[in-house]
Each structure stands twice: as C-alpha cells, then as structure tokens.
C-alpha positions as CSV (number, residue, x, y, z in Angstrom):
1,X,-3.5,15.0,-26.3
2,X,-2.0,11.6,-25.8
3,X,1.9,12.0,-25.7
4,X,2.8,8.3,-25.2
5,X,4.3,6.8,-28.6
6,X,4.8,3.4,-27.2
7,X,3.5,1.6,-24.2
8,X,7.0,-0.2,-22.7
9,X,6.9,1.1,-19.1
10,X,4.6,3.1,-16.9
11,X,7.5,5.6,-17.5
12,X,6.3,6.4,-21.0
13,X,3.7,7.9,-19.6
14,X,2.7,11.3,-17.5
15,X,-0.3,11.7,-15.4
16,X,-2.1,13.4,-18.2
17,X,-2.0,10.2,-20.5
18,X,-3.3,8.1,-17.5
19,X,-6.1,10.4,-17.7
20,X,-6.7,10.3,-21.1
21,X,-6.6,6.7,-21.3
22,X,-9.1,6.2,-19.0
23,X,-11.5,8.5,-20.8
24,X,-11.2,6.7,-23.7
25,X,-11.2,3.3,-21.9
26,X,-14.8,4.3,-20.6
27,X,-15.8,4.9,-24.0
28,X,-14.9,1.7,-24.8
29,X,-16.7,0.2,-22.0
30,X,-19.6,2.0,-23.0
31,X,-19.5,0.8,-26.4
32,X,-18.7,-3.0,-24.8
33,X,-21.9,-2.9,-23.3
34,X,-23.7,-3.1,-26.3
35,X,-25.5,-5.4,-28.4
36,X,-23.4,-4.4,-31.2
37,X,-19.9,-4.2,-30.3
38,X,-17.9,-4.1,-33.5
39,X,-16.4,-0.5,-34.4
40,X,-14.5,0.0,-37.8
41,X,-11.6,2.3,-35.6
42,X,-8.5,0.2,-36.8
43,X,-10.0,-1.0,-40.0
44,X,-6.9,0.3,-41.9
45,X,-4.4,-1.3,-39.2
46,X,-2.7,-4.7,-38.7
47,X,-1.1,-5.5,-35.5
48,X,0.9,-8.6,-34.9
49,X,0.6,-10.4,-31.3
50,X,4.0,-12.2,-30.4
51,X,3.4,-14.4,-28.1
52,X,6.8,-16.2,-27.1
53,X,5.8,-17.0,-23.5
54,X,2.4,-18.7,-23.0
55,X,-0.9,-16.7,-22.0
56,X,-4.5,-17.3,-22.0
57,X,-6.3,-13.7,-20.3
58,X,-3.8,-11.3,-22.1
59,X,-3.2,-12.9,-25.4
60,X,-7.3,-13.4,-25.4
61,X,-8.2,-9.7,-24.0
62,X,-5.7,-8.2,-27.0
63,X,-7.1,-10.6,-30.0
64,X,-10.5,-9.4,-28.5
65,X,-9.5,-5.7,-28.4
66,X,-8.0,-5.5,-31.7
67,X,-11.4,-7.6,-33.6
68,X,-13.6,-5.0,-31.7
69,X,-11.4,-2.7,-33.7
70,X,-11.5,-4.3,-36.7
71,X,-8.0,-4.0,-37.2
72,X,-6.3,-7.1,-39.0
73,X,-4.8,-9.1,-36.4
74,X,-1.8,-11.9,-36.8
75,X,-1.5,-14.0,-33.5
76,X,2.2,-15.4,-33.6
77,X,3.6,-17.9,-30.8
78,X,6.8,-20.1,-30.8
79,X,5.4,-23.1,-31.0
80,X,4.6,-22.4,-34.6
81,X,7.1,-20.0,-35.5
82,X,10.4,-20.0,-37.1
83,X,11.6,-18.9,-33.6
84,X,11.3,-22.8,-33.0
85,X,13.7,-23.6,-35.9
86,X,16.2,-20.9,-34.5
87,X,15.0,-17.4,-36.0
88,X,16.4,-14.6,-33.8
89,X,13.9,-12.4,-32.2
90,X,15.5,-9.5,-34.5
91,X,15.4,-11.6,-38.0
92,X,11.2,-12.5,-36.3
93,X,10.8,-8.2,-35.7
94,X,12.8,-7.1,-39.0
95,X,10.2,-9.7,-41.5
96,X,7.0,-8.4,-39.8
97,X,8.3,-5.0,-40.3
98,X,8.7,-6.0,-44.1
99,X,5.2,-6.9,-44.1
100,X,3.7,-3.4,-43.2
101,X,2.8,-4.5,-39.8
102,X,1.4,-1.2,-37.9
103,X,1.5,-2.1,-34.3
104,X,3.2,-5.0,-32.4
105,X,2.2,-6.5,-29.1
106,X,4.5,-8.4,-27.6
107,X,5.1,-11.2,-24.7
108,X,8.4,-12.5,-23.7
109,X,10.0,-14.2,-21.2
110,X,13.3,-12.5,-21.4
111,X,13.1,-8.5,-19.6
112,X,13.5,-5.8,-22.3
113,X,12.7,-7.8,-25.0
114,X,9.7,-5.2,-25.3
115,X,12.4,-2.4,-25.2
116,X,14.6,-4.4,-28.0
117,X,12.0,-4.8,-30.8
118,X,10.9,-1.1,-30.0
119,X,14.0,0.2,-31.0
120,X,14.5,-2.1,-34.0
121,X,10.9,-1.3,-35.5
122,X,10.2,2.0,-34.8
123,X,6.4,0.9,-34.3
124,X,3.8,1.9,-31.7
125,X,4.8,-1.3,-29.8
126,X,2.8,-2.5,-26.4
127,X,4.5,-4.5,-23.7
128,X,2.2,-7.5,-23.0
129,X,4.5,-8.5,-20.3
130,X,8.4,-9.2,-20.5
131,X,10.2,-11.2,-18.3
132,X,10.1,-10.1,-14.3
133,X,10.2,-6.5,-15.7
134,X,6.8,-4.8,-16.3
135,X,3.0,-5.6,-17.3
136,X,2.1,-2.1,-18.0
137,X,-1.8,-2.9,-19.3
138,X,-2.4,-5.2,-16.4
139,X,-1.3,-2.0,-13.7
140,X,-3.6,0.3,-15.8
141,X,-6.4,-2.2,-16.2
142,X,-6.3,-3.0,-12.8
143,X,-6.3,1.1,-11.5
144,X,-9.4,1.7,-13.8
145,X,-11.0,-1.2,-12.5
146,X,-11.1,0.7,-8.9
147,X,-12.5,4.1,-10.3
148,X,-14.9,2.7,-12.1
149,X,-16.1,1.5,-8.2
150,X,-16.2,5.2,-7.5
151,X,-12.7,5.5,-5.4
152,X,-9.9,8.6,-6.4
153,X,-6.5,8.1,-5.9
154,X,-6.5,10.1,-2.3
155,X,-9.5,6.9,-1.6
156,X,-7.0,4.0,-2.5
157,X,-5.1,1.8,0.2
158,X,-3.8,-1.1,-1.4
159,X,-2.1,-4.0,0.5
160,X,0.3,-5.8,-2.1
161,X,0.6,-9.3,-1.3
162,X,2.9,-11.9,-2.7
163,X,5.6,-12.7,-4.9
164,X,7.4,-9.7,-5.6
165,X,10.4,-10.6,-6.6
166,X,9.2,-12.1,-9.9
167,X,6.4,-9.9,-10.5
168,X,6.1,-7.8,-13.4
169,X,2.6,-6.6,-12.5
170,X,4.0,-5.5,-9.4
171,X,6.9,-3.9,-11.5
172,X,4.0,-1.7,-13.3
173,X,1.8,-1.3,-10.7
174,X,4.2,0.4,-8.0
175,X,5.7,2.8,-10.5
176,X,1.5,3.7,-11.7
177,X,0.9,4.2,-7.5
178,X,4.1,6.4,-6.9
179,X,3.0,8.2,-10.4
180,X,-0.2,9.1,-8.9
181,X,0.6,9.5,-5.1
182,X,-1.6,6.2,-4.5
183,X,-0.8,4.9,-1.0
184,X,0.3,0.9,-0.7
185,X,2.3,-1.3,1.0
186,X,3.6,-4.8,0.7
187,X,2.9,-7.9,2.2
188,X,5.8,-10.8,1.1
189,X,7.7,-13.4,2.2
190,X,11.5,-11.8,2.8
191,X,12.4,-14.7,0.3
192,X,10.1,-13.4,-2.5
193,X,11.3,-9.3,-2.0
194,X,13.3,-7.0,-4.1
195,X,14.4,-3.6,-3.8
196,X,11.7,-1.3,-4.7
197,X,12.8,2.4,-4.4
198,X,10.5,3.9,-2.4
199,X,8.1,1.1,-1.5
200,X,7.6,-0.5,2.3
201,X,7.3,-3.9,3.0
202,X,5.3,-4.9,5.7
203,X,7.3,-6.7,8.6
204,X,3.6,-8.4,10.3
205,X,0.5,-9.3,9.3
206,X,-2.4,-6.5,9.4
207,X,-4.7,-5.8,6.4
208,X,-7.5,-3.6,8.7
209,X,-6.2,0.0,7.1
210,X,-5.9,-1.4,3.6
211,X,-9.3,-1.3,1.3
212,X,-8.0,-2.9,-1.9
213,X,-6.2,-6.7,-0.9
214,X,-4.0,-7.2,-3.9
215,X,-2.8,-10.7,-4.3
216,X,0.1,-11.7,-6.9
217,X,0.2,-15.1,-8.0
218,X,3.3,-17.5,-7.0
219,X,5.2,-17.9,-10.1
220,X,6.8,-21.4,-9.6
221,X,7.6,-21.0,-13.5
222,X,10.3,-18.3,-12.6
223,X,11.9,-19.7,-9.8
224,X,15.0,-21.8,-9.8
225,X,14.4,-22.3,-6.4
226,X,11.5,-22.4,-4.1
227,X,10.7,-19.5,-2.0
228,X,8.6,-20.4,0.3
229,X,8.5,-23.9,2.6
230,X,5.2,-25.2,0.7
231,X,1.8,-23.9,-0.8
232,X,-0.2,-24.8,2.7
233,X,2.4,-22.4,4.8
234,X,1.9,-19.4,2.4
235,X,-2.3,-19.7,2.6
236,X,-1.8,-19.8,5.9
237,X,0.6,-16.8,6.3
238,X,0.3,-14.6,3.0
239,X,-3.0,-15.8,1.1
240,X,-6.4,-14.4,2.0
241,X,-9.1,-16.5,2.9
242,X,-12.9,-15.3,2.8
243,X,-13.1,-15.1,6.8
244,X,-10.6,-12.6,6.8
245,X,-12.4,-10.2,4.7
246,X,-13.9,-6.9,6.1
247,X,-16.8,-5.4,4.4
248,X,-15.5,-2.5,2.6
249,X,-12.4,-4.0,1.4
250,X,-12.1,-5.1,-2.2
251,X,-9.8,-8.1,-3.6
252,X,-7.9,-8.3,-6.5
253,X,-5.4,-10.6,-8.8
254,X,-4.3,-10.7,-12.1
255,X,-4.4,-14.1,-13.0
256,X,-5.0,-17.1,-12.9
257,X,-5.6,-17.9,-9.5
258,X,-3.7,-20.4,-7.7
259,X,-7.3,-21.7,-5.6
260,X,-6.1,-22.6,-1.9
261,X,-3.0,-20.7,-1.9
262,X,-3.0,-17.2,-2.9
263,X,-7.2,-17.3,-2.5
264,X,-9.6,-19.7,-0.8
265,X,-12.3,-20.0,-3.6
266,X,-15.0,-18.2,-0.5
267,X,-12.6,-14.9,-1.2
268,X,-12.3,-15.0,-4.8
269,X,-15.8,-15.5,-5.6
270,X,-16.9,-12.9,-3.1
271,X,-19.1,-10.2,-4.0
272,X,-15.8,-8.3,-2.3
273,X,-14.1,-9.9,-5.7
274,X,-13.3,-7.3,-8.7
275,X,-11.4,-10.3,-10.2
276,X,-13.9,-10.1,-13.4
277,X,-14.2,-6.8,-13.5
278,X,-10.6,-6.3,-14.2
279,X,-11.0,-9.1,-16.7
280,X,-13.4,-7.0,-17.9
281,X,-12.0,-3.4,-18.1
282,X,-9.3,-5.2,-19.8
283,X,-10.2,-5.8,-23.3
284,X,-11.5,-1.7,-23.0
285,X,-8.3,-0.3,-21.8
286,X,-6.8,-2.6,-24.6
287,X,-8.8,-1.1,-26.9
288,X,-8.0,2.2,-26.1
289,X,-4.3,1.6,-26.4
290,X,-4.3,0.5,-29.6
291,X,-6.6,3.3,-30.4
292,X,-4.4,6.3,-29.0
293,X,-0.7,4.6,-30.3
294,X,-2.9,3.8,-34.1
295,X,-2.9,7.8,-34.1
296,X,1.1,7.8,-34.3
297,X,1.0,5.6,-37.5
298,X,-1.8,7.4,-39.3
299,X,-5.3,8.8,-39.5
300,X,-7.8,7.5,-37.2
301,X,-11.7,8.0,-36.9
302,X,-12.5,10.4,-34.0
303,X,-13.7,9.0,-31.2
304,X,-17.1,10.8,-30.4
C-alpha cells in the first residue's frame, strides 16, 4: 500500500513505496508500448502544472503523463501568469485551490517552494524541481531506468560527476542511494562541492570500479560566479568523452546535455548511453505518481 501522500523529498518515502512505484511504473511502460496508449485512470482529476522556472523534458514528460491519464491538465508558467503582474505564489496556490484543482505539480526556482504550497493546499503535490534542493522524479526515473537493464541495488556503482553544489538531482538522487544502500561516489571540482552527509568525494580521477558514469549538467544559470576556469578545462578534467568508456559501464544525465563539456557527442550517443531511456521511463514513473497520490484525493480505477 502506497503510504506517500505527497512527493516533496525522497524523505516522503520508505523503501516499500520505491518498490511499489516501480511496479506500477512497469505497468505503465507496458501499457506505453502500445499502439493505444490512452487510459481513462485520472479521468475524474485535474492537475495544474506550475511552471515558474523554465523546462522542456519535465514540463513535457508531466503534460504527457497526465493526457495518458486522461486527467484534465492546466499548464501554468510566469510568462503568462498573474505572477508576472505581482501575484504572490500563495494568492497563485490559494485561486487554484478555489478552482477544485486535485493535484499540483510544481517548478520553482526558489528551494521549498514545493514544501510552501504543500502546506497551504493540502493537495497530493509533486516537486518538479525547486531551487538547488531536490528533483525527486528525476532520482526515481533515473534508478528505474537501471533495473529495467537487469542490475539490483547490491549490482549498482555509480560515479557522480559534476556540479554538485547546485544540483537538485544530485539532492534526490544521494538521499534515494543512501535509502537503498546503493554504493556511489562523487567526482567534482572542490569549487562545485557541498556537504553531503554521508557522501565521499573523490580526490583523483578513476572511473574503472564504477558501472553507471553519472554526469550533472553545469548550471551557469545558478551561479553568481563561475566555478570552474572555462568549459574546455572541465571536458578535459571532469566530462567523459567516448574513448574513455569501458564496455560494461553505462552513462547517464538528466538533461539537456551541455555537448563538448559534460559529454563528447561519441559518449552520449553510445550504445553505453541510457540517456533516452531515462527520457523514456520518465513519462511512466510520472504516470504512476499521479496514479498512487490521485488515490489520496478519491476513487481510482484499479490498476490490473
């Protein structure tokens, strides 16, 4: 039984949920495959996606999701919103509310804004990414994307690579790994660390004992200052080029690329790439989500 009633943080859920979820996201996957891929699940839902910090992949994968569903979906983003005019993110929360909204997805550059309009709605609410804080969907996504290659978590090695210190995927991810006793380690210019209880940064070079290469993308959009000496400097030192690649390990990123820096285009188009498939799993897990938090708001059609 699903216990989650929100998805913040990877600290709403337990192991169990993880589970769960990717049952269901497999069921979802199954039914993705298909030539008919349209389900009537959230037909009696609306879910409002608030979007106050641009996105292609997520705001996409989540419109996707929620159609699939058949929920009713209302795509809201600053440029068109009263938010522009100088509507407070509480006045935005409190009018949806008004409106019967069900669940709210939500993007925003400011951490614990997710947190915020959970406790001013009281609605299943799904962190779509908030500040430097947490991405929980991309972690999960991203950890269902390697057992569906046939590894458990006693078979993962991941090698963390990148900007960590604005990284909310990396916020998600390292709290799912710990959850789950999944062994990593990081990979970062000292300029682009933070403190990470219980995480070890790596002081050289040496991806031979890792099978998952995990590379974050530089977020020059965060920084007020630059972190590392220039974008040539960190191919050569952090990014993974396709001549560095061993057979049996995988790589990974969640988006978009940075082509020459983070990856050379011979790594990320490698059949070693998972890069689509976690594009891929994402509109499933999505799916699922939505699915298991629609049960705290009312009746939903089993899923067989």
């Amino acid at each position: 039984m699903f216990k989650a009633k929100r998805l913040i943080s990877i600290d709403d859920l337990d192991q169990e949920d993880v589970m769960e979820l990717y049952q269901v996201t497999k069921k979802f996957k199954s039914i993705n495959e298909q030539a008919i891929r349209k389900t009537s699940f959230l037909k009696d839902f609306t879910v409002a996606n608030l979007f106050f910090e641009d996105s292609t992949r997520t705001r996409v994968s989540f419109e996707l999701a929620e159609k699939r569903l058949s929920a009713d979906s209302i795509s809201f983003s600053t440029g068109t919103s009263s938010v522009k005019k100088g509507e407070t993110l509480n006045d935005t929360v409190r009018n949806l509310v008004s409106m019967k909204i069900d669940l709210i997805v939500i993007r925003h550059n400011i951490s614990g804004a997710a947190h915020f309009v959970s406790n001013h709605t009281g609605l299943p609410v799904i962190n779509a990414g908030d500040g430097t804080n947490e991405h929980p969907t991309q972690a999960l996504l991203d950890l269902f994307t390697l057992y569906d290659q046939g590894l458990e978590n006693k078979d993962i090695r991941i090698c963390l690579m990148g900007d960590i210190l604005h990284s909310r995927v990396a916020g998600s991810s390292i709290k799912l790994w710990q959850k789950l006793g999944i062994q990593f380690e990081i990979y970062s210019p000292k300029t682009a660390q933070r403190n990470l209880s219980g995480a070890r940064f790596m002081k050289t070079r040496n991806l031979a004992g890792f099978n998952i290469l995990y590379n974050l993308r530089i977020q020059k959009e965060r920084q007020n200052v630059e972190l590392i000496p220039g974008e040539m400097e960190y191919q050569k030192y952090f990014g993974t080029k396709e001549q560095d690649l061993k057979p049996n390990q995988f790589i990974m990123h969640p988006g978009p690329i940075n082509r020459g820096v983070e990856l050379d285009s011979g790594s990320a188009d490698s059949p070693n790439s998972l890069i689509l498939e976690q594009v891929n799993t994402g509109v499933s897990l999505r799916m699922a989500v939505l699915y298991l938090l629609a049960q705290k708001k009312g009746p939903v059609e089993p899923l067989l």
